[in-house]
C-alpha positions as a printed Julia matrix, in Angstrom:
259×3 Matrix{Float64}:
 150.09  214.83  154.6
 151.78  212.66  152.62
 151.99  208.83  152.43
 155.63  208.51  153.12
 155.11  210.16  156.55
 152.03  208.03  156.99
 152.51  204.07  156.57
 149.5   203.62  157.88
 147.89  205.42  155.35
 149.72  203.57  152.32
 146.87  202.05  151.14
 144.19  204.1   150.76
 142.88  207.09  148.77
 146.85  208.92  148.76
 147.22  205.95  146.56
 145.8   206.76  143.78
 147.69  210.09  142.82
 149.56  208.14  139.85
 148.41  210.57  137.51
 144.67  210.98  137.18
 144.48  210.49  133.11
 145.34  206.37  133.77
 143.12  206.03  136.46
 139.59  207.65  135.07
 138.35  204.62  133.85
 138.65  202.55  136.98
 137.73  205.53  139.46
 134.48  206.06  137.53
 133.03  202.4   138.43
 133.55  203.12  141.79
 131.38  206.31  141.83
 128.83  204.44  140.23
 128.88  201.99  143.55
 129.22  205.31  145.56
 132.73  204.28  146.99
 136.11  205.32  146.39
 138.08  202.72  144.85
 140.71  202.12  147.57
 140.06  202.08  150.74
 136.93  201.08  152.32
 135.4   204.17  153.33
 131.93  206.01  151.29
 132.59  208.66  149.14
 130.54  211.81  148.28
 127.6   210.49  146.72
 127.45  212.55  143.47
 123.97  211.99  142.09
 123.75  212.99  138.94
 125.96  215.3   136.04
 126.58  218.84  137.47
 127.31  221.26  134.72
 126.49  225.43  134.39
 123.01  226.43  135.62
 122.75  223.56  138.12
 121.9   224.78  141.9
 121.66  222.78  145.51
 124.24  221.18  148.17
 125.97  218.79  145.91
 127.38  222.12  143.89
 128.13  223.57  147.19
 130.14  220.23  147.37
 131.81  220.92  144.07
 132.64  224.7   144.87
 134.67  223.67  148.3
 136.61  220.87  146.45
 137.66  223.4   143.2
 138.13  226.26  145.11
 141.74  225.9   145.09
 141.13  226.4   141.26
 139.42  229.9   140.92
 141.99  231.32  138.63
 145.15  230.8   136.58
 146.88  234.03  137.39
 147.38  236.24  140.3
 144.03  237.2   140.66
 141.63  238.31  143.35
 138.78  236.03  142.89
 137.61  232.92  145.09
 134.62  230.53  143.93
 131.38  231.61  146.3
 129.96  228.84  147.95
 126.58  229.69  147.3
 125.42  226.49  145.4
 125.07  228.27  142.02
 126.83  226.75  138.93
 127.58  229.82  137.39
 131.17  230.69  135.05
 133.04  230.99  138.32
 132.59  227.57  138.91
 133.03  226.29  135.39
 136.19  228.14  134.74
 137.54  226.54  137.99
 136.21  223.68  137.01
 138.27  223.25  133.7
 141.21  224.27  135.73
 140.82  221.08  137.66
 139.94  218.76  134.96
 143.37  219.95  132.77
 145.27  219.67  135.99
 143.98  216.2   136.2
 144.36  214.93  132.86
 140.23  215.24  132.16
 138.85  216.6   128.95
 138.16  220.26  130.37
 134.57  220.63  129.01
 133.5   222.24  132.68
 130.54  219.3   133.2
 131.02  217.48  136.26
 130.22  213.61  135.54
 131.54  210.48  136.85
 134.73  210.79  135.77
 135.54  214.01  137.3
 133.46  212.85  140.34
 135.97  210.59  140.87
 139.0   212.22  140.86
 137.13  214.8   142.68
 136.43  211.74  145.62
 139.96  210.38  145.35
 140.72  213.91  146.9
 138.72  212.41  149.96
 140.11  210.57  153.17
 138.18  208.35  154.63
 137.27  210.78  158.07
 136.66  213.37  155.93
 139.94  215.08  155.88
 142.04  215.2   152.52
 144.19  213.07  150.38
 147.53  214.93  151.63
 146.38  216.43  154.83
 145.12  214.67  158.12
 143.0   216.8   160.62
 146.01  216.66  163.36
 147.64  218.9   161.52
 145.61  221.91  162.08
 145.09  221.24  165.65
 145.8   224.22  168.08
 149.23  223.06  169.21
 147.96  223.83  172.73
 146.6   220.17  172.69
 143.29  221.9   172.32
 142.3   220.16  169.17
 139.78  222.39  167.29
 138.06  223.84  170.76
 138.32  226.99  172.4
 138.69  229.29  169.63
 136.3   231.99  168.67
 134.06  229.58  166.7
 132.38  226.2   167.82
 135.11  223.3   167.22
 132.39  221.45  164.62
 132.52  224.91  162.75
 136.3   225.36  163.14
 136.57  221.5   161.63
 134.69  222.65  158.76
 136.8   225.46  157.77
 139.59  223.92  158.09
 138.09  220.87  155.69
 137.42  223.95  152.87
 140.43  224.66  153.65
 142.41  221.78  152.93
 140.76  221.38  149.58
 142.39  225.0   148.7
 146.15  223.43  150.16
 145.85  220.61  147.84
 145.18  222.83  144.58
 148.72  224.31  146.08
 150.45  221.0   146.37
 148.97  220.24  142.45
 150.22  223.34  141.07
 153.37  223.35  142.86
 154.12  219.73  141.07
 152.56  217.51  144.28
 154.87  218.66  146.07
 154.55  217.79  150.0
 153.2   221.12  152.29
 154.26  221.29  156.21
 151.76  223.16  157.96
 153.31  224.89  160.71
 150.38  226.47  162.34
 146.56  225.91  161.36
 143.51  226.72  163.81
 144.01  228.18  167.04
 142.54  228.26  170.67
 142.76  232.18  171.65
 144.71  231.34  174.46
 147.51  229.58  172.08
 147.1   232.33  169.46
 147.95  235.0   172.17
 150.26  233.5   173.63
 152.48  233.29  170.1
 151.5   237.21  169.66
 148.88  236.34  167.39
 146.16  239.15  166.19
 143.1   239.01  168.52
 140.96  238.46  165.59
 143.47  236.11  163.77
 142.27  234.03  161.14
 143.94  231.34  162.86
 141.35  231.47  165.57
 138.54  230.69  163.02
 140.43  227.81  161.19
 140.54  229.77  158.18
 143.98  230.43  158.02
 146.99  228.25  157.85
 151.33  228.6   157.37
 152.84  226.62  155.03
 155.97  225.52  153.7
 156.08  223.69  150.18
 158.87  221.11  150.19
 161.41  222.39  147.22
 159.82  225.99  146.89
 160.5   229.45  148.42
 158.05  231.11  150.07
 157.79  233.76  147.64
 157.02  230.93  144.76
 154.61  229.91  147.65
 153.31  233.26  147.78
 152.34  233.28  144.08
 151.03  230.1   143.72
 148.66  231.04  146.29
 147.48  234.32  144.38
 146.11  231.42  142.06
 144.02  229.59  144.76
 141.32  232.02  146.04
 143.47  233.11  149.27
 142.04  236.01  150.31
 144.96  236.56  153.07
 148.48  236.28  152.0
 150.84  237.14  154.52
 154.15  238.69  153.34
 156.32  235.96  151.7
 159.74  237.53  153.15
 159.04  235.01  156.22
 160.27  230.85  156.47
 156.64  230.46  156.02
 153.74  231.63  153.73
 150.77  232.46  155.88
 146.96  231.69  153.55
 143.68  232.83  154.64
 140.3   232.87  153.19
 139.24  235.53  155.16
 136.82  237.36  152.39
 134.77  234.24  152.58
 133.97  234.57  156.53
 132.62  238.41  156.44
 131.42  237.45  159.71
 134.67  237.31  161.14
 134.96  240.89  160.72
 137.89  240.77  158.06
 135.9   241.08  154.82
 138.85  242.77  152.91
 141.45  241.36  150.38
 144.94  241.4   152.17
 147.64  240.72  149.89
 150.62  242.16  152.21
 153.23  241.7   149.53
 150.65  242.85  147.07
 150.28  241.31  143.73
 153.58  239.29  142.92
């Protein structure tokens, strides 16, 4: 969500997206202290460097917040969560670092560690995206779908770190979500698939202010979507469904193919 259609949020981490190459220098103090540099809320609390052959929960961290970045083409790839710095993860790591104006050597210091927290609201949603956004428009919020609503917040938080490597490569350009998790009651009563991604909070549609959905659609063959609806809709529909085998849709679904 952006800050023009959130006052409120005017001063805090949204306002640092001036163009990361100017701000490096300044973010990286406040990684040192732990805290993002506007706004009063902690950070991720990087530890140390992170670079190729590094293992544990912080590059978990790392692979949800570059996931967006797993390839430069139309490709059907997604970086695994599986705390394992491998090439995967450095490729997508340079992605982010060029798109941000870092010198893309693929090591994860304190200057990308602070871009990479400047991507982070203060509740733990995104820089662009607040949590309402995703809620079942039921009023259910993030309950009654076929996962527990803590679960459901979490995928939609991987999620939204995937949606803002779209806005970046689509020239930060502002993203409506139209629909993101759903109750199973909401999802069938819009004729939703039983086992809709929706349901999981895996899945979101989108519209990207100033772009069709079919330049939505390719963008999104970038990010690691392993569900792309077709783009000859008003909206492009993005899941990560290869991600959640146990949600019982473990296959690559490109409807439109590759575009």
């Amino acid at each position: 969500m952006d800050p023009s259609r959130h006052p409120r949020r005017s001063i805090d981490r949204r306002t640092l997206f001036r163009g990361a190459a100017g701000m490096t220098a300044a973010l990286g103090m406040a990684a040192a202290a732990g805290v993002a540099s506007a706004g009063t809320a902690s950070a991720y609390g990087w530890s140390r460097t992170l670079q190729q052959g590094a293992s544990g929960s912080d590059v978990v961290e790392l692979q949800i917040r570059v996931g967006g970045w797993a390839a430069s083409g139309a490709q059907q790839t997604y970086v695994a969560w599986d705390g394992a710095f491998g090439p995967a993860t450095v490729a997508a790591v340079q992605r982010f670092q060029s798109a941000y104006g870092l010198t893309a050597d693929g090591v994860v210091g304190p200057q990308t560690q602070s871009v990479l927290n400047s991507l982070e609201s203060g509740d733990g949603s995104t820089a662009h995206f607040d949590w309402s956004e995703f809620h079942s428009k039921d009023g259910s919020g993030f309950n009654g779908g076929k996962v527990g609503s803590a679960q459901v917040k979490e995928n939609v938080r991987r999620l939204m770190y995937k949606l803002e490597a779209v806005r970046r490569k689509a020239g930060n350009s502002p993203i409506t979500v139209n629909s993101g998790f759903r109750s199973t009651a909401h999802n069938a009563s819009v004729g939703g698939a039983s086992n809709s991604m929706h349901v999981y909070g895996v899945a979101a549609d989108i519209v990207v202010s100033g772009h069709s959905t079919l330049q939505t659609y390719r963008i999104a063959e970038t990010c690691s979507f392993s569900g792309l609806e077709a783009y000859t809709h008003s909206w492009q529909h993005v899941d990560s469904r290869v991600q959640y085998p146990s949600y019982g849709s473990g296959s690559w679904w490109w409807e439109s193919g590759v575009v």
